[in-house]
N, C-alpha and C positions, 0 to 999 in steps of 0.2 A: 294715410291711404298709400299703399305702395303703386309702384311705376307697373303699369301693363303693355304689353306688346298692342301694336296696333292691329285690333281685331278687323281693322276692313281690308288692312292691308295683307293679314294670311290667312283668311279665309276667303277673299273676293267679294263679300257681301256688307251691309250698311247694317252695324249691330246700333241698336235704340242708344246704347252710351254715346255713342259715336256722332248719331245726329243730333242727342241734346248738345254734345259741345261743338256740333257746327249751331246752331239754334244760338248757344249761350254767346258765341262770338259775335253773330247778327243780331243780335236783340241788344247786346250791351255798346255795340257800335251805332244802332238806331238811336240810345238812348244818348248819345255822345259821353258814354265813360269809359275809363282809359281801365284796366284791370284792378289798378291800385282803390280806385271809388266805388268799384264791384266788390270787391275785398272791405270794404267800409262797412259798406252796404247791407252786404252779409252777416255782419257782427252785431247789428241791430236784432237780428233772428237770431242769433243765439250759434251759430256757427263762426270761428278762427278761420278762414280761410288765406291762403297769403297771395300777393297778385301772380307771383311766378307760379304757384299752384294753377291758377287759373290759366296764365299761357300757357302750363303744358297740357291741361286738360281740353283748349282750345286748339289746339295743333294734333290732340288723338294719343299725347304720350306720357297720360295719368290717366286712372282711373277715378272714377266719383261715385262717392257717400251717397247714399238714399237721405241723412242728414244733409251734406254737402249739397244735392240736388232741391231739396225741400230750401234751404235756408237761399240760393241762389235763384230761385225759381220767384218767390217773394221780395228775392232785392231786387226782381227785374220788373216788378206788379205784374207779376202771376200768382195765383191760385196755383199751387203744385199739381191739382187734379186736373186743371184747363190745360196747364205745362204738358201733363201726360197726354191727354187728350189731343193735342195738337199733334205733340211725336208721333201718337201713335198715326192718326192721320196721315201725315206726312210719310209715316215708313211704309203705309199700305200704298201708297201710290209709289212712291221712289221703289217699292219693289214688284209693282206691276211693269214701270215701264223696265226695269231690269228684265225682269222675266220674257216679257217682248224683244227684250233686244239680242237677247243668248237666245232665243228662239229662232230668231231672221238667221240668227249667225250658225245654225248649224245647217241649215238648209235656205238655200234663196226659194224667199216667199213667190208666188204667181202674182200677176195683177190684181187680180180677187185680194188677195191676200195682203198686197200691200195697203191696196183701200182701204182695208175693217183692219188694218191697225192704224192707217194715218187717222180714222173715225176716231178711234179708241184712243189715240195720243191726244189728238184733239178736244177729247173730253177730259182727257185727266187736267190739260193744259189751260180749257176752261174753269175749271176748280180752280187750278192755283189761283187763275187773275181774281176768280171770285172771289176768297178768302184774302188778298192782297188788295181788293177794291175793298171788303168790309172792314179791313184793320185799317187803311185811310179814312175813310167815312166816319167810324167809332173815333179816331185821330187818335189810333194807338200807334201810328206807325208814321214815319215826317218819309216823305221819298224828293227825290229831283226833279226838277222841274220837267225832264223828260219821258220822265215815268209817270208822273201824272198825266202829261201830254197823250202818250202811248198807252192808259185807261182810258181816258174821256174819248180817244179813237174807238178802242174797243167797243165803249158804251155809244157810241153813235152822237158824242154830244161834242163834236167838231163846232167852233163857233166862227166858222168860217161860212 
């Protein structure tokens, strides 16, 4: 796979490569493995991948294989199609609130206007914790003690 320019970097925008290797860096840290175990991992599915491959794909300065994404997606226990299904998720909200916020910035929004976007941030923000409360629940995901702390806020189950 050859070296690519960092597409978020000259274009301004969050290209799908881009967030599977923010994605592939928090998923493989959730799972407490270091590159070189990911690279292990990988080789069980049928892809060579080497772990400096991986840190550069994780820092934005390689590109990745549709093979490479499939066999990594499966060393992380994903389904590559939930893999997708996530990103794409994910890139439809990271590019609302973008779209909102080059918005604010070419004009100062009125009152009106800032409410029904603080509504609108506050619903996408609501998703995340959703999706962040069902990946704890499922126990696909370990978080700190203060993050669980700051859900069961959320969910009103303060045991105070």
């Amino acid at each position: 796979m050859q070296d690519t320019p960092d597409d978020e970097a000259a274009t301004g925008s969050v290209t799908p490569e881009r967030e599977f290797a923010g994605r592939l860096k928090l998923e493989r840290q959730d799972l407490g493995l270091s590159q070189g175990e990911l690279a292990e991992r990988a080789k069980r599915y049928g892809m060579h991948v080497h772990p400096t491959a991986i840190t550069r794909i994780e820092a934005g300065k390689r590109g990745i294989s549709l093979n490479e994404f499939v066999s990594l997606s499966l060393a992380l226990g994903y389904r590559p199609e939930d893999m997708f299904a996530e990103l794409r998720e994910q890139h439809s909200i990271g590019s609302g609130l973008l779209t909102e916020l080059h918005r604010q910035s070419e004009s100062p929004p009125t009152p009106a206007e800032e409410l029904e976007t603080i509504r609108y941030m506050s619903g996408l923000i609501t998703e995340m914790i959703a999706r962040v409360a069902k990946r704890v629940e499922t126990g696909s995901s370990d978080l700190e003690p203060e993050t669980e702390d700051a859900l069961k806020r959320l969910r009103g189950e303060d045991d105070e």
